[in-house]
N, CA, C and O atoms as CSV, one atom per row, in Angstrom:
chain,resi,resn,atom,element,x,y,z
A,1,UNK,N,N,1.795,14.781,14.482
A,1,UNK,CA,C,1.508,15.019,15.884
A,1,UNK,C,C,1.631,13.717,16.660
A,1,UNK,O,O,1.407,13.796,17.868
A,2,UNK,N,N,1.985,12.416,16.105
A,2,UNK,CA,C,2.936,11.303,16.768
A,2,UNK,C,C,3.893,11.510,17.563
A,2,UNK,O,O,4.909,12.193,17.440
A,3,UNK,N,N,3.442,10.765,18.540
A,3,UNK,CA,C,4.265,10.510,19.845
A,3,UNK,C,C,4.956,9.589,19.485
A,3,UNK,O,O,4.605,8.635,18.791
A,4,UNK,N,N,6.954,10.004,20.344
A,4,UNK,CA,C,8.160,9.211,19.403
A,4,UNK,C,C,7.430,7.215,19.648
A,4,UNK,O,O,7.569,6.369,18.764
A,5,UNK,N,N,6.916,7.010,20.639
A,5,UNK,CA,C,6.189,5.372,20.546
A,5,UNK,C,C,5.843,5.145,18.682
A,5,UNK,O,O,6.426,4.430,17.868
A,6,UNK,N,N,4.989,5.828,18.556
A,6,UNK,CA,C,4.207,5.504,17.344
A,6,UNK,C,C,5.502,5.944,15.953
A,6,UNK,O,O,5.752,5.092,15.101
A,7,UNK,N,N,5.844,6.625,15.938
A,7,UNK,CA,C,6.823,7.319,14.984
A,7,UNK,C,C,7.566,5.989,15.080
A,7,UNK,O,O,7.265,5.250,14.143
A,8,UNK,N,N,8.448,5.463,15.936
A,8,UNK,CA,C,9.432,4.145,15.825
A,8,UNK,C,C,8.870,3.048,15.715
A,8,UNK,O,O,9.589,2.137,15.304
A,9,UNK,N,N,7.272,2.682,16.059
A,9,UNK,CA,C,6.598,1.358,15.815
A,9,UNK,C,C,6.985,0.975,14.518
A,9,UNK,O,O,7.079,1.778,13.589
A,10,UNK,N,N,7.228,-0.315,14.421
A,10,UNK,CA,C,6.997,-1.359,12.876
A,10,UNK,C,C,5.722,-0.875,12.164
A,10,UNK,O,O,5.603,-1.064,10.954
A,11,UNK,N,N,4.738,-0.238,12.900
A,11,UNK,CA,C,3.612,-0.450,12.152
A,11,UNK,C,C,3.688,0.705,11.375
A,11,UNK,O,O,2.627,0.801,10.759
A,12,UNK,N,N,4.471,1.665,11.101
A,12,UNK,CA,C,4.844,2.632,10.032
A,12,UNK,C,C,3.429,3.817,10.134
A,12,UNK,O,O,3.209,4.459,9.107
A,13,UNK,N,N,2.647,4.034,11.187
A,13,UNK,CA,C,1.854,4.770,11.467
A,13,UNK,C,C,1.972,5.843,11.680
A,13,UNK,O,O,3.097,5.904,12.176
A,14,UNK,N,N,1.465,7.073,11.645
A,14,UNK,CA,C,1.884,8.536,12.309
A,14,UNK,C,C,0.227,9.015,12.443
A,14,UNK,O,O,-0.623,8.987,11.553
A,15,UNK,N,N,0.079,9.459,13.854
A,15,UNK,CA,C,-1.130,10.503,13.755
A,15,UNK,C,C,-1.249,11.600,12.959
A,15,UNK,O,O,-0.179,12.160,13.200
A,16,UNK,N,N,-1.728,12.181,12.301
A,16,UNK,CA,C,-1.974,13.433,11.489
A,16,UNK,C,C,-3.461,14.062,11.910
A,16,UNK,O,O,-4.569,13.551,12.068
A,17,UNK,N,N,-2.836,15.695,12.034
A,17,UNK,CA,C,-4.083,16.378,12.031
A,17,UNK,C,C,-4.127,17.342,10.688
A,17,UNK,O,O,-3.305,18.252,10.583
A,18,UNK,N,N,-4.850,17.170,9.943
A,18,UNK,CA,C,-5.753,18.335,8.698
A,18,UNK,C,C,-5.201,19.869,8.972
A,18,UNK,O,O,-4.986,20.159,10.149
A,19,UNK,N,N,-5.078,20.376,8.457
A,19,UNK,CA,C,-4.657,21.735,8.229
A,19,UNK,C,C,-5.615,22.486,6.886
A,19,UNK,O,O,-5.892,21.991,5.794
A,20,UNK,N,N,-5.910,23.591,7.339
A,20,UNK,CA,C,-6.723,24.370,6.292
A,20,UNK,C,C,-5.948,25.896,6.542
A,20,UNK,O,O,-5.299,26.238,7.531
A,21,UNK,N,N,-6.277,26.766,5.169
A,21,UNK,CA,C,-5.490,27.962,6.042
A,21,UNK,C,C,-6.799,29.622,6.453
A,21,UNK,O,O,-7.951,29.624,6.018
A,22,UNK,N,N,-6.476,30.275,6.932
A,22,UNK,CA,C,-6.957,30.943,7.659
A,22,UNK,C,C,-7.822,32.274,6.343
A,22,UNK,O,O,-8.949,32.770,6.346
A,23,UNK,N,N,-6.848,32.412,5.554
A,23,UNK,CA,C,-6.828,33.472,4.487
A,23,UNK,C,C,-8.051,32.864,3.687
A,23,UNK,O,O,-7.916,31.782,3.115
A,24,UNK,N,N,-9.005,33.422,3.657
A,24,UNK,CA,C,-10.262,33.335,2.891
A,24,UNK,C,C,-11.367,33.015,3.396
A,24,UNK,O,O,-12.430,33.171,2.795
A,25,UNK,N,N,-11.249,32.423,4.813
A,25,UNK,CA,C,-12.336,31.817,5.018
A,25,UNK,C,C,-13.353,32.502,6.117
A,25,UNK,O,O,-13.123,32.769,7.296
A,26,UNK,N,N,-14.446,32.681,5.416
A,26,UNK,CA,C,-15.915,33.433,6.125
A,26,UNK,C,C,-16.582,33.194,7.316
A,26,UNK,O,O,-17.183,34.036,7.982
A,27,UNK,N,N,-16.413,31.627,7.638
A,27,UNK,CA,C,-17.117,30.827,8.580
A,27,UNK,C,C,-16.320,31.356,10.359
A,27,UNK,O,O,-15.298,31.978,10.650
A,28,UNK,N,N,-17.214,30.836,11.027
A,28,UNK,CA,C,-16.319,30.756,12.090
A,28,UNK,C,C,-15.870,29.679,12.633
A,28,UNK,O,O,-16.622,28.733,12.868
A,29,UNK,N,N,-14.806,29.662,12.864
A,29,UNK,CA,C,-14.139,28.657,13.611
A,29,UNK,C,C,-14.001,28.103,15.178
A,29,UNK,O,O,-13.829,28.748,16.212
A,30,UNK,N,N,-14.172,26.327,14.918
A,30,UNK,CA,C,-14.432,26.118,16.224
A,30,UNK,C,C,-12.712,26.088,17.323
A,30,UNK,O,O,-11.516,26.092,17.031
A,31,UNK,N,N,-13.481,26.062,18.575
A,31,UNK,CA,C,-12.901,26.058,19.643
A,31,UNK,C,C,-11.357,24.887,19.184
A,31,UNK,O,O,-10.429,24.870,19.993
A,32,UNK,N,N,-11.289,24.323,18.354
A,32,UNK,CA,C,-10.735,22.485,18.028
A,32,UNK,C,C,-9.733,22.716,16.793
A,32,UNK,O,O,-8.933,21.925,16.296
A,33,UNK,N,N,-10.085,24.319,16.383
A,33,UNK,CA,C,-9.115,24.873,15.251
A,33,UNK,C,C,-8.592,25.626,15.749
A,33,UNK,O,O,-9.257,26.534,16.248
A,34,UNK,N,N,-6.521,25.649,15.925
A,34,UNK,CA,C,-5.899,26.273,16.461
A,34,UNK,C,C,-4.594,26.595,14.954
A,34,UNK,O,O,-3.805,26.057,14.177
A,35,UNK,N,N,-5.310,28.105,15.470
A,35,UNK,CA,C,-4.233,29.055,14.179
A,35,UNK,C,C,-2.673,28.653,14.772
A,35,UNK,O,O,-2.458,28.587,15.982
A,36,UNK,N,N,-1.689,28.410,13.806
A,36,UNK,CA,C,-0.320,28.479,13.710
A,36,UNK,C,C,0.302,29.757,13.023
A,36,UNK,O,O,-0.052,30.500,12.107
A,37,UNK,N,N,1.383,29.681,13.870
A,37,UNK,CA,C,2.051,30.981,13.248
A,37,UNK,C,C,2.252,31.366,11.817
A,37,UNK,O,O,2.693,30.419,11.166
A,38,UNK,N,N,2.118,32.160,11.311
A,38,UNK,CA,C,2.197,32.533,9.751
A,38,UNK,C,C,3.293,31.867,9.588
A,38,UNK,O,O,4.264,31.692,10.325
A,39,UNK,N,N,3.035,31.513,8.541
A,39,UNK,CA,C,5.072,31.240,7.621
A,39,UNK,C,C,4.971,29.815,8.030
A,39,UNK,O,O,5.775,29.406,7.192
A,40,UNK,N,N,4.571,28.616,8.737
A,40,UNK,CA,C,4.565,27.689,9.130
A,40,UNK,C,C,4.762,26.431,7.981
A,40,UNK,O,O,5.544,25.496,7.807
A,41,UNK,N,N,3.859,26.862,7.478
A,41,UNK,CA,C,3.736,25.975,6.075
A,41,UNK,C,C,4.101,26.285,4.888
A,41,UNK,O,O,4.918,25.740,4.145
A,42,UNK,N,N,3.305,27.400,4.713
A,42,UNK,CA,C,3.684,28.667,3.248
A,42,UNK,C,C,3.804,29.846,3.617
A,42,UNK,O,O,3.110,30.441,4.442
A,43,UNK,N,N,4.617,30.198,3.069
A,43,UNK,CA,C,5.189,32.012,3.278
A,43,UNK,C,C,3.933,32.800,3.352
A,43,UNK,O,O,3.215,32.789,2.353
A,44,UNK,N,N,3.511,33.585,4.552
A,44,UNK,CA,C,2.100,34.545,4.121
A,44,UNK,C,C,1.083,34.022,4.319
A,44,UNK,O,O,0.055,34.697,4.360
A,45,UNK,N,N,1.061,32.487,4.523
A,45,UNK,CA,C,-0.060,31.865,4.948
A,45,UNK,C,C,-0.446,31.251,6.574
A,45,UNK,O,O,0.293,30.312,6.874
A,46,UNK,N,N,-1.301,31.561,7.482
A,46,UNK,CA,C,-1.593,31.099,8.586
A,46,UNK,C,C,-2.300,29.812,8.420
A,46,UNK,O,O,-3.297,29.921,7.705
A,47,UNK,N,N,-2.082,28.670,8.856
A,47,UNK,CA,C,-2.513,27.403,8.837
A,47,UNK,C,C,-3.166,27.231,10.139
A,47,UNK,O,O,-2.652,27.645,11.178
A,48,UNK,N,N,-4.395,26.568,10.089
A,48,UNK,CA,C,-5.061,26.179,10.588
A,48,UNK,C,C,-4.828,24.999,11.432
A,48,UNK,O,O,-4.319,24.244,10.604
A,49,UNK,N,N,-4.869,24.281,12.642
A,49,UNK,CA,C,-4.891,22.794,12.719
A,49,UNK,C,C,-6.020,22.311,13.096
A,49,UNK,O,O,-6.425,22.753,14.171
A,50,UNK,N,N,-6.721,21.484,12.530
A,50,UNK,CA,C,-8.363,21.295,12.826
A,50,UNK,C,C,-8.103,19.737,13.570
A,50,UNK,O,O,-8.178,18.618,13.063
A,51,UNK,N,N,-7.703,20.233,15.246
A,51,UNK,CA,C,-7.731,18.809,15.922
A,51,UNK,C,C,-9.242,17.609,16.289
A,51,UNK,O,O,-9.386,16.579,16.948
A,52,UNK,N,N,-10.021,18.376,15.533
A,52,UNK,CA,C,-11.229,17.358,15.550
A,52,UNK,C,C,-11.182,16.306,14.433
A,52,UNK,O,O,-12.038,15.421,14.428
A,53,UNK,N,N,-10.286,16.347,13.541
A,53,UNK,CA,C,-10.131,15.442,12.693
A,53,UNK,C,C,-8.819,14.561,12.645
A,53,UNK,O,O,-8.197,14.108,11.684
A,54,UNK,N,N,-8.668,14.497,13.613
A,54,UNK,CA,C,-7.229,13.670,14.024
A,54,UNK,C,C,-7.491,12.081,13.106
A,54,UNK,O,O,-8.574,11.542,12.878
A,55,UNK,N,N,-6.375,11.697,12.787
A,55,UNK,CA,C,-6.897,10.469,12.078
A,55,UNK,C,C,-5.329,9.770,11.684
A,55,UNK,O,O,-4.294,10.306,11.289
A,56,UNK,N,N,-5.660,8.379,11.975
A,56,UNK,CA,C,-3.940,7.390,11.970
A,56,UNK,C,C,-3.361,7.327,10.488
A,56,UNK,O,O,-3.696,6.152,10.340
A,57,UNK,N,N,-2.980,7.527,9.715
A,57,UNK,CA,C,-2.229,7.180,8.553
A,57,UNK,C,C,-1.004,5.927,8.472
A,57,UNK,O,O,-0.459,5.385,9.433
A,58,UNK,N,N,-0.772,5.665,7.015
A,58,UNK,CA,C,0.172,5.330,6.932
A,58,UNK,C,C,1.379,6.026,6.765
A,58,UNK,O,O,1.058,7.075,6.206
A,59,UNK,N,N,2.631,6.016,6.950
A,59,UNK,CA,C,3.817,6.789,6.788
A,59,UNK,C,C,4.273,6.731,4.594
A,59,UNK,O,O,4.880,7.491,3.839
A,60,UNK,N,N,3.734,5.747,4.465
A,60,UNK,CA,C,3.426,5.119,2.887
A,60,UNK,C,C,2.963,6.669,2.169
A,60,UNK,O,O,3.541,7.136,1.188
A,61,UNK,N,N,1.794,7.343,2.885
A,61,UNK,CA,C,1.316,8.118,2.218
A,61,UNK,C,C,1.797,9.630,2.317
A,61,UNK,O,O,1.262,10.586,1.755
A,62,UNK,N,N,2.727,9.653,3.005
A,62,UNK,CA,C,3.348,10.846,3.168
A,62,UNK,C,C,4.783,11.061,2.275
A,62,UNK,O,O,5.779,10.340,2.211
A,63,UNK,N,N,4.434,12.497,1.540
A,63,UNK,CA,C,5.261,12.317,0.395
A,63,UNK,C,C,6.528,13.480,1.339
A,63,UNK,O,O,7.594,12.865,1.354
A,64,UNK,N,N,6.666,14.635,1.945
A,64,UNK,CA,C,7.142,15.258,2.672
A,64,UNK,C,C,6.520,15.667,3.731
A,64,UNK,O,O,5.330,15.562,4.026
A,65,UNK,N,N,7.922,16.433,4.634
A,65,UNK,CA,C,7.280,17.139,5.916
A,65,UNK,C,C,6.598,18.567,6.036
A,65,UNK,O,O,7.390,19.451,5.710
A,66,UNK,N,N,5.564,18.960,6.348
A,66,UNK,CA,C,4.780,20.195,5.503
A,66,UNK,C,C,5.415,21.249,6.813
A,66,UNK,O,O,5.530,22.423,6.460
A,67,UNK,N,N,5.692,21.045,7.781
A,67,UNK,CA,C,6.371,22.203,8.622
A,67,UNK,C,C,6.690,20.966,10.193
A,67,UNK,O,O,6.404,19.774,10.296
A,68,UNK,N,N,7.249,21.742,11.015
A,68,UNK,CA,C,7.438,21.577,12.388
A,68,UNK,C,C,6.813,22.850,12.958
A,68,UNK,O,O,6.732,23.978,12.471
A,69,UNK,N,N,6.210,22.138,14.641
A,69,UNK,CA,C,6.150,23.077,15.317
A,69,UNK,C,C,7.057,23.778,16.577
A,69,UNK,O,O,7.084,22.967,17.502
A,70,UNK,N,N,7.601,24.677,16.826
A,70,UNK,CA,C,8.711,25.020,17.035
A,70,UNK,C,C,8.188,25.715,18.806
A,70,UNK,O,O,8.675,25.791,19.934
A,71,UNK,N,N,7.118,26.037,18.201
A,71,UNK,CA,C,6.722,26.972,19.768
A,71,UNK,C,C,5.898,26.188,20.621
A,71,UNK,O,O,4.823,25.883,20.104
A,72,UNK,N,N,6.102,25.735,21.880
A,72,UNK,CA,C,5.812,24.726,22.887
A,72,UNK,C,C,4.852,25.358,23.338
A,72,UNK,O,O,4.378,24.749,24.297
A,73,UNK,N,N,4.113,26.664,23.031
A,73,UNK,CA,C,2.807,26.932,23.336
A,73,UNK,C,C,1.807,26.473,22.498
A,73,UNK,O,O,0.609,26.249,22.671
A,74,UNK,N,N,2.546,26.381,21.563
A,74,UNK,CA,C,1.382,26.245,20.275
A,74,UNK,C,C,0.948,24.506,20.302
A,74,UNK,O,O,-0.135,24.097,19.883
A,75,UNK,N,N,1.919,23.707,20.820
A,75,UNK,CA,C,2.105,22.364,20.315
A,75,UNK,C,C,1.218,22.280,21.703
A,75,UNK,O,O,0.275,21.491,21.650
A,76,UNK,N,N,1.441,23.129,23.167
A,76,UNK,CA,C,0.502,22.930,24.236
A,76,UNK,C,C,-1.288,23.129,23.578
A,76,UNK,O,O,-2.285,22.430,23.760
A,77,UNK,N,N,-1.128,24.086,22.978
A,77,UNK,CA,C,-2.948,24.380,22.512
A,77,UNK,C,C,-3.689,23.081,21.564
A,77,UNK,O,O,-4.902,22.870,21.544
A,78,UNK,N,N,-2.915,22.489,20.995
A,78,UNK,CA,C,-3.185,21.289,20.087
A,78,UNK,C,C,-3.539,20.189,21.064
A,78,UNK,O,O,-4.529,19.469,21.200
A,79,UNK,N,N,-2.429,20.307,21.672
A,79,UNK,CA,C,-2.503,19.110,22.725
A,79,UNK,C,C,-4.324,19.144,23.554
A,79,UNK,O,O,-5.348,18.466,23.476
A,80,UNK,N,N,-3.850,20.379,24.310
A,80,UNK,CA,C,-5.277,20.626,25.125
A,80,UNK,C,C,-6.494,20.211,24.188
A,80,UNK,O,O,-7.380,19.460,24.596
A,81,UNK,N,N,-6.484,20.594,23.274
A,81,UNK,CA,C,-7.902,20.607,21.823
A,81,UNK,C,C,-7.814,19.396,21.893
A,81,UNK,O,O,-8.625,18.928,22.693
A,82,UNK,N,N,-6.966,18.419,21.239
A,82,UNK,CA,C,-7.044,17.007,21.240
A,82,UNK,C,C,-8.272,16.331,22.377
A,82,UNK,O,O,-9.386,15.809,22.336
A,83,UNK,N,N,-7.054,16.806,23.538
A,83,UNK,CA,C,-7.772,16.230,25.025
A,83,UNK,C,C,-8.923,16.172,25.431
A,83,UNK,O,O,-9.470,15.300,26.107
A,84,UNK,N,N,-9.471,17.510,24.844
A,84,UNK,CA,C,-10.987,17.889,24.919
A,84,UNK,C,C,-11.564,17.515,24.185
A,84,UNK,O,O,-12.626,17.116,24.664
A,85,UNK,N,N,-11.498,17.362,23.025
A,85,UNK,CA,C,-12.375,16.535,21.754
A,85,UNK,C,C,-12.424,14.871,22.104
A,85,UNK,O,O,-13.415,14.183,21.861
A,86,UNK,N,N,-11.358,14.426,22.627
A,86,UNK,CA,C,-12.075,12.974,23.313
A,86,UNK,C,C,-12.448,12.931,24.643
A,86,UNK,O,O,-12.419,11.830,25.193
A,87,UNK,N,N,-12.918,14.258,25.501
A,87,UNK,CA,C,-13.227,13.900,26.792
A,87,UNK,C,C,-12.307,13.846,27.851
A,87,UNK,O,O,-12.796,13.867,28.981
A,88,UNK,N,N,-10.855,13.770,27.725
A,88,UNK,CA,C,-9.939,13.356,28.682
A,88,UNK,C,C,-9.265,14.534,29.343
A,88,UNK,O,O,-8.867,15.581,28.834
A,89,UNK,N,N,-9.230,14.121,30.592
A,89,UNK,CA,C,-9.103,15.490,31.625
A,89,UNK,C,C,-7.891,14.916,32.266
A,89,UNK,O,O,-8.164,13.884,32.878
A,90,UNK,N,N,-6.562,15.279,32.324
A,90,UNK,CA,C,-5.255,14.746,32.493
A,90,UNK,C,C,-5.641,14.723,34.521
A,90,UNK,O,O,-5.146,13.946,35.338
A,91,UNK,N,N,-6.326,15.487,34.705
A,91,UNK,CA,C,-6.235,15.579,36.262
A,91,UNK,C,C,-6.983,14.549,37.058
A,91,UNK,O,O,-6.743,14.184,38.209
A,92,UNK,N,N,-8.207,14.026,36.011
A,92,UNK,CA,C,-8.801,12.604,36.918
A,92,UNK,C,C,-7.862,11.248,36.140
A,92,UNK,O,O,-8.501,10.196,36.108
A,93,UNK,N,N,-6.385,11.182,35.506
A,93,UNK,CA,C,-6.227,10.428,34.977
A,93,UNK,C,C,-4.947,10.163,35.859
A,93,UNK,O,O,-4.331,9.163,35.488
A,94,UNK,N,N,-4.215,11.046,37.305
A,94,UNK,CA,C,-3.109,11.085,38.025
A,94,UNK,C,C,-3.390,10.300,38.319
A,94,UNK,O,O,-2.990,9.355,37.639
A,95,UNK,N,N,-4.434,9.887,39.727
A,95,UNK,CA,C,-4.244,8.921,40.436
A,95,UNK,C,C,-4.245,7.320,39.728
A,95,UNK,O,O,-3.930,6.423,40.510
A,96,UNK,N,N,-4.564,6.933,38.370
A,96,UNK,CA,C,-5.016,5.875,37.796
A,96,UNK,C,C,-3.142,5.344,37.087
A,96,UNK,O,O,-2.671,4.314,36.603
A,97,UNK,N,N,-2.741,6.387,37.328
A,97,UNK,CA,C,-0.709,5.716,36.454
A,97,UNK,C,C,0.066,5.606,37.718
A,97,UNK,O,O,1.247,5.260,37.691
């Protein structure tokens, strides 16, 4: 979920968000976990993206790419979750760029 800045930095970093999948689980889920389309990751499986656990990696530790997201609604709902889990409201942030 790196923005192309960070993806081309020297510093070999990529944001990553956690994924869990949907099939089994009892609990309820917060507002910050946004279901992806079935088939995303594994055939039959709905993946989870749990944007409250956003966290920087190294590119070192990534052995493959586990899916893309393809639908610009979906990559919008992540986004928004992000935004909200640190507080940031894109509309008091216009006049400040």
């Amino acid at each position: 979920m790196s923005n192309d800045a960070l993806n081309r930095s020297p510093l070999q970093l990529v944001a990553a968000i956690p994924l869990t999948k949907l099939e089994g689980k009892t609990r309820r889920f917060m507002s910050s976990e946004i279901p992806l389309p079935v088939g995303t990751i594994e055939p039959e499986v709905t993946p989870v993206a749990m944007t409250h656990q956003v966290r920087t990696i190294s590119k070192l530790r990534l052995l493959e790419a586990a899916g893309r997201l393809e639908k610009r609604f979906t990559r919008e709902q992540i986004e928004d979750a992000i935004l909200a889990r640190f507080g940031i409201e894109l509309e008091s942030c216009v006049g400040r760029l």
